[in-house]
C-alpha positions as CSV (number, residue, x, y, z in Angstrom):
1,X,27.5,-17.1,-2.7
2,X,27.5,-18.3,-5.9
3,X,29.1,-15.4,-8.1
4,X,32.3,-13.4,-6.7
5,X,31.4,-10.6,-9.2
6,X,28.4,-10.3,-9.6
7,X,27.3,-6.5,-9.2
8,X,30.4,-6.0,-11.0
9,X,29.6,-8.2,-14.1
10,X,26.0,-7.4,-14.5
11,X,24.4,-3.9,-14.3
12,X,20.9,-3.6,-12.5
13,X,17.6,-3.9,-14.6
14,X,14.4,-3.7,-13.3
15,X,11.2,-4.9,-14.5
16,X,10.5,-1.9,-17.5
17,X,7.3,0.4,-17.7
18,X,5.7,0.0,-20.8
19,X,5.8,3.0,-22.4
20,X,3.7,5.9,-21.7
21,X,1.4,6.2,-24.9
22,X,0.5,2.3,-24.0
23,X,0.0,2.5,-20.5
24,X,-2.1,5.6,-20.4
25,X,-4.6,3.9,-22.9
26,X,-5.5,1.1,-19.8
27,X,-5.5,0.1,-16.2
28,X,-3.3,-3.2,-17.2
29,X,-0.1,-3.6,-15.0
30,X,2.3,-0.6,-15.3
31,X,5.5,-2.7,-15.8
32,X,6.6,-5.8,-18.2
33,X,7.6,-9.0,-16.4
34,X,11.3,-10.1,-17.1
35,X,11.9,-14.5,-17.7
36,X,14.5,-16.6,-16.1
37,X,17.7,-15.5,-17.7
38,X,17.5,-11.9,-16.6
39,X,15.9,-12.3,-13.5
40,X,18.5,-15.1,-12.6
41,X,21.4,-12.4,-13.5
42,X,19.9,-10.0,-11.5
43,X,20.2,-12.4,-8.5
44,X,23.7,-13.3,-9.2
45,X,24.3,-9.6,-7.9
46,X,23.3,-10.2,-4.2
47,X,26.8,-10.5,-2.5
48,X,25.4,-12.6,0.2
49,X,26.9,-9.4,2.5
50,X,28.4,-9.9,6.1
51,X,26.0,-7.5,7.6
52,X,23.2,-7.9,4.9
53,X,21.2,-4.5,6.0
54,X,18.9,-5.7,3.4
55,X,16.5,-8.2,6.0
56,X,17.0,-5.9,8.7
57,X,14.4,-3.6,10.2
58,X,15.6,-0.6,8.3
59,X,15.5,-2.7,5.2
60,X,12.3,-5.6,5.3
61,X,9.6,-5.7,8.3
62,X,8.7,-9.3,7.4
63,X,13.0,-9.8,7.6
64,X,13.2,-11.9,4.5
65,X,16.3,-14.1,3.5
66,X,16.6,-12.1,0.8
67,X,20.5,-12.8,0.3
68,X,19.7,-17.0,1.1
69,X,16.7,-17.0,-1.7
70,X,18.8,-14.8,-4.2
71,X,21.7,-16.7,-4.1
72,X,19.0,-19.8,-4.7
73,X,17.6,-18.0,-8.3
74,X,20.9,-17.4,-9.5
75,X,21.9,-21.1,-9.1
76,X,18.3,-22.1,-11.1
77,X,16.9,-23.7,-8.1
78,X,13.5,-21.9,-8.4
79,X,11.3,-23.9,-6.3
80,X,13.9,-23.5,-3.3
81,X,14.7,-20.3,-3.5
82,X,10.4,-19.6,-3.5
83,X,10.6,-22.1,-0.4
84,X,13.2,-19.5,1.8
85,X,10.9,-16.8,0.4
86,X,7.8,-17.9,1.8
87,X,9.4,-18.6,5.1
88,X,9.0,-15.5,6.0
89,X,7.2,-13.5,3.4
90,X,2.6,-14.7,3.1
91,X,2.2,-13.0,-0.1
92,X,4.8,-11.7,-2.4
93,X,2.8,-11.1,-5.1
94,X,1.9,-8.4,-3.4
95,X,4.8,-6.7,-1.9
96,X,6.4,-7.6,-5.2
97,X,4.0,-4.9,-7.2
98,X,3.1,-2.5,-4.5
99,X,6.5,-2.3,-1.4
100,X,8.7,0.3,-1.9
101,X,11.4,-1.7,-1.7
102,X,12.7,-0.4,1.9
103,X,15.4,-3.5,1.0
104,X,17.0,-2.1,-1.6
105,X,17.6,1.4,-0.2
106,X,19.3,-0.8,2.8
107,X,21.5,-2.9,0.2
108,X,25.1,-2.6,0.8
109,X,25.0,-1.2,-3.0
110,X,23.3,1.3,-1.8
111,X,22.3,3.1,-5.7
112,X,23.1,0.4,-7.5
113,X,21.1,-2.0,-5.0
114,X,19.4,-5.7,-6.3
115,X,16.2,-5.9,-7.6
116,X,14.8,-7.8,-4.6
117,X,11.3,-6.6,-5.4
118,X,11.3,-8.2,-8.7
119,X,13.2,-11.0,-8.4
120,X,10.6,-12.1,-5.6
121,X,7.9,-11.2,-7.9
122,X,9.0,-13.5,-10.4
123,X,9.6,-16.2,-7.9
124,X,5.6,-16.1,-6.5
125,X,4.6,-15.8,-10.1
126,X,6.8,-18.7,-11.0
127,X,5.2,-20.6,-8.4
128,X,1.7,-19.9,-9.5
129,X,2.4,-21.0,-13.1
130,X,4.1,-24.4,-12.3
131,X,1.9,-25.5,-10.0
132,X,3.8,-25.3,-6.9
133,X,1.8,-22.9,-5.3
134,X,-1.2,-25.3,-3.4
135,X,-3.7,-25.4,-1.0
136,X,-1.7,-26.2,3.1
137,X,-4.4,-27.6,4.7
138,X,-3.4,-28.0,8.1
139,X,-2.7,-31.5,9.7
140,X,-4.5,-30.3,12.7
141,X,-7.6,-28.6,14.4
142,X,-7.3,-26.6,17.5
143,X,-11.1,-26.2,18.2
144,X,-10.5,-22.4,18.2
145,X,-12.3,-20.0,16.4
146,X,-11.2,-16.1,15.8
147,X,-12.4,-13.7,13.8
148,X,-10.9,-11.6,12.0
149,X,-12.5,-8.1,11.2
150,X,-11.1,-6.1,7.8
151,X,-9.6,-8.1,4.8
152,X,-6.3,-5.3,4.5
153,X,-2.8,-6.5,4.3
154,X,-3.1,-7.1,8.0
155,X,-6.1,-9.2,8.2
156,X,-5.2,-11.3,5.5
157,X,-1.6,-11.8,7.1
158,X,-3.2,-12.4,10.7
159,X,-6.0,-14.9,9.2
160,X,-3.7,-17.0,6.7
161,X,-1.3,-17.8,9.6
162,X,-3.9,-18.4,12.5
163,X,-5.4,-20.7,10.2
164,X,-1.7,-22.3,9.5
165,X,-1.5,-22.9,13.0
166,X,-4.7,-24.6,13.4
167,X,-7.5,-22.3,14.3
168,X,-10.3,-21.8,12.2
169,X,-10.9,-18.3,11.1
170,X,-13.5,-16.1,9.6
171,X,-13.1,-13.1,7.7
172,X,-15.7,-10.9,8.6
173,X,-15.4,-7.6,5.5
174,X,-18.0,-5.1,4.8
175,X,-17.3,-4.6,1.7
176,X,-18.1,-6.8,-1.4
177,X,-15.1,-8.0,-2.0
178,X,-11.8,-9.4,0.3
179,X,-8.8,-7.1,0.2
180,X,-9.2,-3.9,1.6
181,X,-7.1,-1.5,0.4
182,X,-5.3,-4.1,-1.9
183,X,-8.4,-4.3,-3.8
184,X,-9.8,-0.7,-3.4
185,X,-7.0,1.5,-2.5
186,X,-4.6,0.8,-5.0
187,X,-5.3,1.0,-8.6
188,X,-5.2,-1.9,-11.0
189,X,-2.3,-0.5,-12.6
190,X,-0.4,-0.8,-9.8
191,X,-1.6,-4.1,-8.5
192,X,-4.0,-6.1,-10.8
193,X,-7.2,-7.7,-9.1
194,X,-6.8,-10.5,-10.5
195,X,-3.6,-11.2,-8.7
196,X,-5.8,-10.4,-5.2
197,X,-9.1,-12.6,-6.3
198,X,-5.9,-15.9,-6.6
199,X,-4.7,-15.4,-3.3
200,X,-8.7,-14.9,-2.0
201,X,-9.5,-18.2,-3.3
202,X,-6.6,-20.1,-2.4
203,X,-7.0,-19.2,1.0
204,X,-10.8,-20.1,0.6
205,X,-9.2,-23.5,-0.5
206,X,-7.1,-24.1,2.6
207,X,-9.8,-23.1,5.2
208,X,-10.2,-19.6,5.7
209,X,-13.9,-18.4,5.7
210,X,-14.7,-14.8,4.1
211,X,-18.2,-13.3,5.0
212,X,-18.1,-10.2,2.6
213,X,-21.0,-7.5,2.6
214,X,-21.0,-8.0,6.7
215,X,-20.5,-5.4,9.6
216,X,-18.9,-6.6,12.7
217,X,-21.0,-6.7,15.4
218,X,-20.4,-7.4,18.4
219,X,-22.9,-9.1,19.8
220,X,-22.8,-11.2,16.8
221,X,-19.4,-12.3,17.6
222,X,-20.0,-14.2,20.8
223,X,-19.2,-17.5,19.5
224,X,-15.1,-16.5,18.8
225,X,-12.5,-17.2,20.9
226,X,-10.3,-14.0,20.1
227,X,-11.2,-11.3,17.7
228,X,-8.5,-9.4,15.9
229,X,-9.4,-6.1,14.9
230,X,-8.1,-5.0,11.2
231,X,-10.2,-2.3,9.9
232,X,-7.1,-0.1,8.8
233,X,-7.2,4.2,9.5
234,X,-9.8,5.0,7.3
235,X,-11.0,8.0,8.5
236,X,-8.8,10.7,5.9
237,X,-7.5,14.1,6.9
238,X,-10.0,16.6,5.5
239,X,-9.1,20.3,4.4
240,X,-10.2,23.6,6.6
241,X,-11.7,24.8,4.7
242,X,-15.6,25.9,3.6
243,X,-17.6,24.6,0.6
244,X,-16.1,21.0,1.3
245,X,-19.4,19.4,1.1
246,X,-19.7,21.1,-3.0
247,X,-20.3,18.5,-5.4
248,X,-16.8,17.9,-7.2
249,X,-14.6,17.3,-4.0
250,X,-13.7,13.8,-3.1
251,X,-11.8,11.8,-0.6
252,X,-9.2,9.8,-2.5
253,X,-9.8,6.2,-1.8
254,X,-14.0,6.8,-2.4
255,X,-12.6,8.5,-5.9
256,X,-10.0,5.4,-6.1
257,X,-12.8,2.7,-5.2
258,X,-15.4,3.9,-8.1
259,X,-12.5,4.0,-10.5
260,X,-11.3,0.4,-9.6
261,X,-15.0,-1.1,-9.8
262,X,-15.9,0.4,-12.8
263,X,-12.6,-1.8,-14.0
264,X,-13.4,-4.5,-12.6
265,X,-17.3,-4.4,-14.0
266,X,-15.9,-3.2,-17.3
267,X,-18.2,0.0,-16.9
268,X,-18.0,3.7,-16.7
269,X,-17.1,4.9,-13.2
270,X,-19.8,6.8,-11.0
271,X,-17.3,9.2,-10.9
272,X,-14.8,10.0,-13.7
273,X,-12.1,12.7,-14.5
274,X,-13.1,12.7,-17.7
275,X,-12.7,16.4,-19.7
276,X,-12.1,17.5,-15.9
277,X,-9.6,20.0,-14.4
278,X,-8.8,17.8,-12.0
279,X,-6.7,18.9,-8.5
280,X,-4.7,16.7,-6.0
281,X,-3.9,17.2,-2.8
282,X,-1.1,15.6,-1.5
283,X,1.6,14.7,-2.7
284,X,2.6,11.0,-1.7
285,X,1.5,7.3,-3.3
286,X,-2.0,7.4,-3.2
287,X,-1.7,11.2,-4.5
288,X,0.5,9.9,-7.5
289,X,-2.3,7.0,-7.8
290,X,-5.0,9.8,-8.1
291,X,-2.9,11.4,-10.7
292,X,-2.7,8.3,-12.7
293,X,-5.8,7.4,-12.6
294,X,-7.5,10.9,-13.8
295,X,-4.7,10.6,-16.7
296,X,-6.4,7.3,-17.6
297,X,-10.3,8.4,-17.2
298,X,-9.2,11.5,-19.9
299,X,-8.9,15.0,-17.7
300,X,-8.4,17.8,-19.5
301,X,-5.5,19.1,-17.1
302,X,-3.8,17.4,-13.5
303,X,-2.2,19.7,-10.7
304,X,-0.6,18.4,-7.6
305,X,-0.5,20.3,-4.3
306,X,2.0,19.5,-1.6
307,X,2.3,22.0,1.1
308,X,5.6,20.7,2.4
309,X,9.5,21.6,0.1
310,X,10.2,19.4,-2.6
311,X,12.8,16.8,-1.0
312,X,16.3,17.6,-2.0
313,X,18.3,15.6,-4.9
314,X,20.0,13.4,-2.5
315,X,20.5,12.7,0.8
316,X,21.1,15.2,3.5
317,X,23.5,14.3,6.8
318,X,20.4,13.7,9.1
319,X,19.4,10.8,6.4
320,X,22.2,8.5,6.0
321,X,21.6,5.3,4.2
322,X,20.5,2.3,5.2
323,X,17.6,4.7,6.3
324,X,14.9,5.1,3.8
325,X,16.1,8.0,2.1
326,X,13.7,11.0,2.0
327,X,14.8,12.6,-1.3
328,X,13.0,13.9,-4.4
329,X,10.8,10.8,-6.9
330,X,8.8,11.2,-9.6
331,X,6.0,8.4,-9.7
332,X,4.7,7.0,-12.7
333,X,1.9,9.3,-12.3
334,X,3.8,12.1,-12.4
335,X,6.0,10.8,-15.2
336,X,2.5,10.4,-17.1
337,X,1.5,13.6,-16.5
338,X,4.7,15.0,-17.9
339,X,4.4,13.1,-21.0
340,X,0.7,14.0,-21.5
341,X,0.4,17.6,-20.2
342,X,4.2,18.4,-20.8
343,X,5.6,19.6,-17.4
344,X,5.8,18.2,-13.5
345,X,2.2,18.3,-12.1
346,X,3.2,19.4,-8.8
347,X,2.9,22.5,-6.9
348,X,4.9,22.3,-3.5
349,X,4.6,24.4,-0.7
350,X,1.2,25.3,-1.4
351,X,-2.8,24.6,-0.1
352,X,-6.0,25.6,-1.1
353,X,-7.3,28.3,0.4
354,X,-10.6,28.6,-0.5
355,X,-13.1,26.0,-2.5
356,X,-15.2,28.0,-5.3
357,X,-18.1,26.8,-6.8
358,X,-21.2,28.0,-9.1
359,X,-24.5,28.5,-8.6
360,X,-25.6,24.7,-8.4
361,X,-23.2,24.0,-5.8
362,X,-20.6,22.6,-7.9
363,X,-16.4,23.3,-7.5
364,X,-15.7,25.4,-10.1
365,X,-11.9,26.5,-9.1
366,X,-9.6,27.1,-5.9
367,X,-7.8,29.5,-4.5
368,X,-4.7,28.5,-3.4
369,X,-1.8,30.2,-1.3
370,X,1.8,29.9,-0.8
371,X,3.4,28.7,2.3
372,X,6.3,28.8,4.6
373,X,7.5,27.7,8.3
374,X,7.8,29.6,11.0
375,X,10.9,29.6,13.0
376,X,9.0,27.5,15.6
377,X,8.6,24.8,12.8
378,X,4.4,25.6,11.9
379,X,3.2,27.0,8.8
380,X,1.7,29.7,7.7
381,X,0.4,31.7,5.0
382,X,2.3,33.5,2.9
383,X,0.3,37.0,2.1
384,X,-0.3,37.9,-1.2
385,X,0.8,34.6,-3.3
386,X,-2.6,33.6,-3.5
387,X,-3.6,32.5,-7.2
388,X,-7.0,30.8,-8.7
389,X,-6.8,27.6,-10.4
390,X,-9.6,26.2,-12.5
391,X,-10.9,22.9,-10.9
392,X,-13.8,20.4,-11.6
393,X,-12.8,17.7,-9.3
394,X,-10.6,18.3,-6.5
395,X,-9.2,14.9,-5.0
396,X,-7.7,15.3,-1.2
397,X,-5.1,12.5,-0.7
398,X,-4.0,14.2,2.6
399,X,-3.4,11.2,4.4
400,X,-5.5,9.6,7.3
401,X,-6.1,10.5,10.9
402,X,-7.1,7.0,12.9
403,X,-9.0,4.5,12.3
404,X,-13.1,4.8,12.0
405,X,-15.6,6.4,15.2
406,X,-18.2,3.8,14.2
407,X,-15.4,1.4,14.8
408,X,-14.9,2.6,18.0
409,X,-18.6,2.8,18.9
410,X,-19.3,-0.5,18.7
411,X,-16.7,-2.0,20.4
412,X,-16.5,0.5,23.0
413,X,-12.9,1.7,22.8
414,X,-10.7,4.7,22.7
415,X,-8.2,5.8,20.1
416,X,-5.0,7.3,21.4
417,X,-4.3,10.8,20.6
418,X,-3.1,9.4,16.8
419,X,-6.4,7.6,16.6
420,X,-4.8,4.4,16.6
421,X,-5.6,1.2,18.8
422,X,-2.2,0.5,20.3
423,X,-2.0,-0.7,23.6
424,X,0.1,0.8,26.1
425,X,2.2,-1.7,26.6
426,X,3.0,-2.3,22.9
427,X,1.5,-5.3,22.4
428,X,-1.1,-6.2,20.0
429,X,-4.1,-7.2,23.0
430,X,-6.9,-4.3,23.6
431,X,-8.7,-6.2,25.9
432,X,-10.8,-9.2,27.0
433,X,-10.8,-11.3,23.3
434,X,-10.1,-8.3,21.5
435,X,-7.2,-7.5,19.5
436,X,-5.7,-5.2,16.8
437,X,-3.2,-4.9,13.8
438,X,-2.3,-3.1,11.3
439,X,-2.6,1.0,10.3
440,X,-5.4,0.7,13.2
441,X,-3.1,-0.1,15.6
442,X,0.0,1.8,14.2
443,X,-1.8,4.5,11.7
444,X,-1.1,4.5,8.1
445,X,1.5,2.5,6.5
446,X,2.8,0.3,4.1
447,X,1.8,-2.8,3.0
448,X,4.5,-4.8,3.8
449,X,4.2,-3.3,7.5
450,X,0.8,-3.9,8.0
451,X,1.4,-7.5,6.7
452,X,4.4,-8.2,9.4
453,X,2.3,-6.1,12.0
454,X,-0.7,-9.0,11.1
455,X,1.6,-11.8,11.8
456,X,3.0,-10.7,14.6
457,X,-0.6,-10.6,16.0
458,X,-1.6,-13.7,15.1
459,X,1.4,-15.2,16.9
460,X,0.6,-13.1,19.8
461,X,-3.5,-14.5,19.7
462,X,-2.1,-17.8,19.3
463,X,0.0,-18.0,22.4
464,X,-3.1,-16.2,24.2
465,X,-5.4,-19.2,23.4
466,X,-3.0,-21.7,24.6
């Protein structure tokens, strides 16, 4: 530990939003990348703990040495503190725009935690610009092939480190690009593409093989050793309700996807917010993302539904730290939408009761209604708070129920009761050569899970070919 006082000498900083007139204008990255000096003084306040609750599983999955590569920035030794990091972590550059930062709600500083998140961000970045990021090729051929099926944070985990350890892998992505929800989940804002299309490449570079615009099939897939299955839970949670085939009402990531491509083509999306009332529903990241991105395409209003309580202020007994604590944020969505619209877009304990539309089929409001629990812990209705709300697209960001039937189909497996591909004995083998990782084996996640949940598979399909 190189400074005795360090979280008492320097006062936490985190990487700044540009400001919201800027932002809103774009889909360029939200925040503003701090240089050496500050990022260096922001390490200097990792105490290098006793009991640093910070790499544990309450506070990383991938169990970085965060307090070994912090201390390592605030002494200027860069290119070994990114050495520790990438010991343990495949692609920071990711977790560095989009984790939560489950590490910092664990820190022993508890409110006043380090900037982890950032300070590995600028380490990966640093990497990249001087040159110390390059190809590993391995020394070493096993004669092994797998495949790997779904480019998410899990199957590029799962493939880079297969690869590491010798086997050759192929990608095998249906879509036209590599990524998965990296590329078409999350908007550009929030992680830009470009940072994706790098790592794509510089795993191209060291072996990998990606076969994009390709569905698995398999009979096609005879020729494999072991095939890792890491197509994600897709399939969303729709609304009960009628009139949810009305042009106007879209899932969330298909709304998210068009939005992203017409960025990346530098054309207009197929399907924009523009002049729309637009309505969320759901109230969590890819809800806030949705709200962001409708402020961006130029809606004419944004509402959020969330049919659970807003979360208290701060923690309650049954949520002591270093568990993630489950209290009240406001997104930089939301934060938009107050700047733009003047007041919090969100609505909690409500739904939508009923879709309305107009003589051509298309939404043209909801009907939404309060509700409440029961004492047996369900909800219901409450009667007579329904109101109407006017609505031309209506975005449901209600989460995701398992992974995909077609999935299933083809391979011939059953889904537990979650929908999920997790094997009863815990471990990552289905059955035969098959294998699974990520939100299809767990349901839905976060990144940095799925990416340590990829890992840990390909360990698991290593030992299996030996």
């Amino acid at each position: 530990m190189g400074s005795a006082t360090g979280f008492l000498d320097t006062v936490r900083i985190e990487n700044p939003f540009r400001n919201e007139a800027e932002r809103l204008g774009d889909f360029e990255d939200l925040h503003i990348a701090q240089g050496c000096e500050a990022r260096c003084a922001q390490a200097s306040r990792c105490m290098n703990c006793g009991v640093p609750f910070c790499q544990s599983d309450f506070g990383c999955p991938l169990h970085n040495l965060i307090p070994e590569w912090n201390d390592l920035l605030y002494r200027g030794q860069e290119r070994e503190a990114l050495k520790r990091l990438l010991q343990t972590a495949p692609f920071p550059e990711f977790t560095g725009h989009v984790c939560p930062a489950l590490c910092e709600k664990a820190c022993n500083l508890e409110n006043d935690c380090v900037t982890n998140r950032d300070n590995e961000l600028y380490l990966i970045e640093t990497g990249f610009a001087k040159g110390w990021i390059q190809p590993r090729i391995p020394a070493a051929r096993t004669g092994k092939r797998v495949a790997v099926i779904g480019s998410g944070p899990s199957g590029l985990a799962a493939a880079d480190l297969l690869n590491q350890l010798g086997h050759e892998v192929t990608v095998i992505e249906k879509a036209d690009r590599a990524g998965g929800l990296l590329m078409y989940g999350i908007p550009n804002m929030k992680l830009p593409k470009e940072i994706v299309e790098r790592r794509i490449r510089l795993m191209e570079a060291e072996g990998v093989c990606f076969k994009l615009n390709t569905e698995a099939i398999p009979e096609e897939l005879q020729g494999y050793d072991a095939v890792l299955l890491c197509g994600g839970a897709r399939r969303p949670r729709s609304l009960n309700v009628e009139h949810m085939d009305a042009q106007g009402v879209m899932f969330a990531v298909d709304y998210l996807t068009a939005a992203t491509r017409a960025v990346i083509s530098k054309s207009a999306s197929e399907t924009s917010a523009k002049d729309l009332d637009v309505v969320v529903v759901g109230g969590g990241d890819t809800g806030n993302d949705c709200v962001g991105t409708a402020l961006r395409q130029g809606c004419a209003s944004v509402t959020q539904l969330e049919m659970m309580p807003a979360p208290p202020e701060d923690r309650t007994p049954g949520n002591p730290w270093p568990e993630w604590p489950r209290t009240l944020r406001t997104d930089y969505g939301q934060v938009e939408a107050i700047f733009r619209q003047g007041s919090d877009p969100r609505i909690y304990e409500t739904t939508v009761k009923q879709i309305l539309t107009d003589e051509w089929g298309h939404i043209s409001g909801l009907e939404t209604v309060k509700l409440q629990r029961t004492p047996e812990g369900r909800f219901e209705q409450v009667a007579g708070s329904e109101q109407t709300l006017k609505c031309g697209l209506l975005l449901i960001a209600a989460g995701f129920v398992g992974c995909e039937e077609r999935t299933l189909d083809r391979f011939a497996l059953k889904a537990d009761g979650r929908g999920r591909l997790l094997p009863e004995d815990g471990s990552h083998h289905l059955e035969g050569r098959l294998f699974s990782a990520g939100d299809m084996r767990n349901g839905q996640s976060l990144v940095v899970r799925a990416l340590a949940d990829g890992r840990n598979a390909a360990r698991e399909i290593d030992a299996w070919l030996k």
